[in-house]
C-alpha positions as CSV (number, residue, x, y, z in Angstrom):
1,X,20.8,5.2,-31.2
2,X,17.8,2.5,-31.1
3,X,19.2,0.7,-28.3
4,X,19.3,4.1,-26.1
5,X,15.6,5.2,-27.5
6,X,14.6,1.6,-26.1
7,X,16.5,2.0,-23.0
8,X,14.6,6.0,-22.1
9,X,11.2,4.1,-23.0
10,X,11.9,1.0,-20.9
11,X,12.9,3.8,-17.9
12,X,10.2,5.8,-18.1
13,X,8.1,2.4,-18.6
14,X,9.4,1.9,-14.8
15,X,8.7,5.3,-13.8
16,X,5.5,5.0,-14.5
17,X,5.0,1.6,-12.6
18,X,6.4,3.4,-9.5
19,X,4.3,6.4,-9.6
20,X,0.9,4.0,-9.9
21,X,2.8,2.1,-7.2
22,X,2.7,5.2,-5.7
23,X,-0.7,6.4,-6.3
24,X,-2.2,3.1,-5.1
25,X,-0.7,2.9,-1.8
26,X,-1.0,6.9,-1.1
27,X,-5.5,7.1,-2.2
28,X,-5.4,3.4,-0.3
29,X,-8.8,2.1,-1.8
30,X,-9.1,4.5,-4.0
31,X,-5.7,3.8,-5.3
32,X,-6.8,0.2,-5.3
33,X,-9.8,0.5,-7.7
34,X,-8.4,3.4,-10.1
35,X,-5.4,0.8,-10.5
36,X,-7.6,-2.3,-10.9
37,X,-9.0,-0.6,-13.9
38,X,-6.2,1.4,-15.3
39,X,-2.9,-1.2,-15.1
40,X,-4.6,-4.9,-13.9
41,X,-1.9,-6.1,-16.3
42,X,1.2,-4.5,-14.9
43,X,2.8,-7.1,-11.9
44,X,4.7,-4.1,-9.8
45,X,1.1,-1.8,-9.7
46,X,-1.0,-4.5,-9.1
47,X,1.5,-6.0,-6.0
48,X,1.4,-2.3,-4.6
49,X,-2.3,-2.2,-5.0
50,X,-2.8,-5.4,-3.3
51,X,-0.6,-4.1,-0.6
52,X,-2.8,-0.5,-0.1
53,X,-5.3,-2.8,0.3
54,X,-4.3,-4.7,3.2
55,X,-3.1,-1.6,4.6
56,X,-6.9,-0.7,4.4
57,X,-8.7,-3.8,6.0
58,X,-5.6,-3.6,8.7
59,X,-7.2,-0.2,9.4
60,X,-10.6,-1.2,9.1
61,X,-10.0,-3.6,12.0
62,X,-7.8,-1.6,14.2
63,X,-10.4,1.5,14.2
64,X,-12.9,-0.8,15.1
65,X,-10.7,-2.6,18.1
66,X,-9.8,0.9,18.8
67,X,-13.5,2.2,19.2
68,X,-13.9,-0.8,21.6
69,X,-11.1,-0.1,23.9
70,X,-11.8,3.5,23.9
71,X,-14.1,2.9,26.5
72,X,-11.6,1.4,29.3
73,X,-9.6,4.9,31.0
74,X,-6.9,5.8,29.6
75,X,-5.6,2.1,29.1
76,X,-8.2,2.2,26.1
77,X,-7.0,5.9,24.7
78,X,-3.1,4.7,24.9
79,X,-4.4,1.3,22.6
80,X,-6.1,3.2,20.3
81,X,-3.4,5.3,19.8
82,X,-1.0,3.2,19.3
83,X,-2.7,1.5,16.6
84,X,-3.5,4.5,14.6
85,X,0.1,5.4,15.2
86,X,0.9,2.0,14.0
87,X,-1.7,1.8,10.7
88,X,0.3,5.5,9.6
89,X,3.6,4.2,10.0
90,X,2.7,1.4,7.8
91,X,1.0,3.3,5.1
92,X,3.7,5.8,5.0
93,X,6.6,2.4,5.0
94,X,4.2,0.9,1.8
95,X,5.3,4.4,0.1
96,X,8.6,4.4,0.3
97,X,8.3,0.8,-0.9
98,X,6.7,1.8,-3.9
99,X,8.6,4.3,-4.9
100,X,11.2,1.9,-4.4
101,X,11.3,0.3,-7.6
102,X,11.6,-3.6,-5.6
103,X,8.7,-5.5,-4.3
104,X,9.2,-5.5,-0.8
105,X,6.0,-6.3,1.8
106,X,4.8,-3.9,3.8
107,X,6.0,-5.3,7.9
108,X,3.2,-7.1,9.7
109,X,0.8,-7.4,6.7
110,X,1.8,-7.4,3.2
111,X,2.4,-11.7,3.8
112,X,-1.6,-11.3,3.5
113,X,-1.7,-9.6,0.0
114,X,0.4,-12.7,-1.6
115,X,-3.0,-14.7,-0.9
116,X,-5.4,-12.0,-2.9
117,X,-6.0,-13.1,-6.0
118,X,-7.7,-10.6,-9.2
């Protein structure tokens, strides 16, 4: 009986962890900061939250090379499409990630929130 009481606790332990994973990478900086101060401690959170926030700058930097293109015809429009079509597929991959219950990188990116260091 104790060892299934400790197994349901230890599950919904992980639940848990995967719906801040969740959170985090869904608010993006938002989800950052409420998980900084909320679950700093807990490893699978925090690698999400370092993820949404990569996810964020990456966005950051493609809206602003997207406002500069947006100036050349059409060549411009179709670059700053792309990356915003780009940016969404990646937040939506980070996700699925964290609902995953693995740490797995976001593609392109998430090599960048290893270095990030709270």
């Amino acid at each position: 009986m104790a060892k299934k009481i400790k197994k349901e606790v230890k599950q919904n332990s992980k639940d848990d962890s995967r719906g801040l994973a969740f959170l985090a990478t869904f608010l993006s900086i938002i989800g950052f900061i409420i998980v900084l101060l909320v679950k700093r401690k807990d490893k699978y959170v925090m690698f999400y939250a370092k993820q949404s926030l990569v996810v964020f700058i990456a966005a950051i930097i493609a809206g602003a090379i997207g406002w500069l293109v947006f100036w050349i015809p059409i060549l411009g429009w179709i670059i700053r499409g792309g990356l915003n079509i780009i940016i969404l597929i990646l937040w939506i991959i980070s996700w699925v990630y964290a609902l995953s219950g693995k740490e797995k990188e976001t593609p392109l990116i998430g090599k960048f929130a290893k270095n990030i260091s709270l």
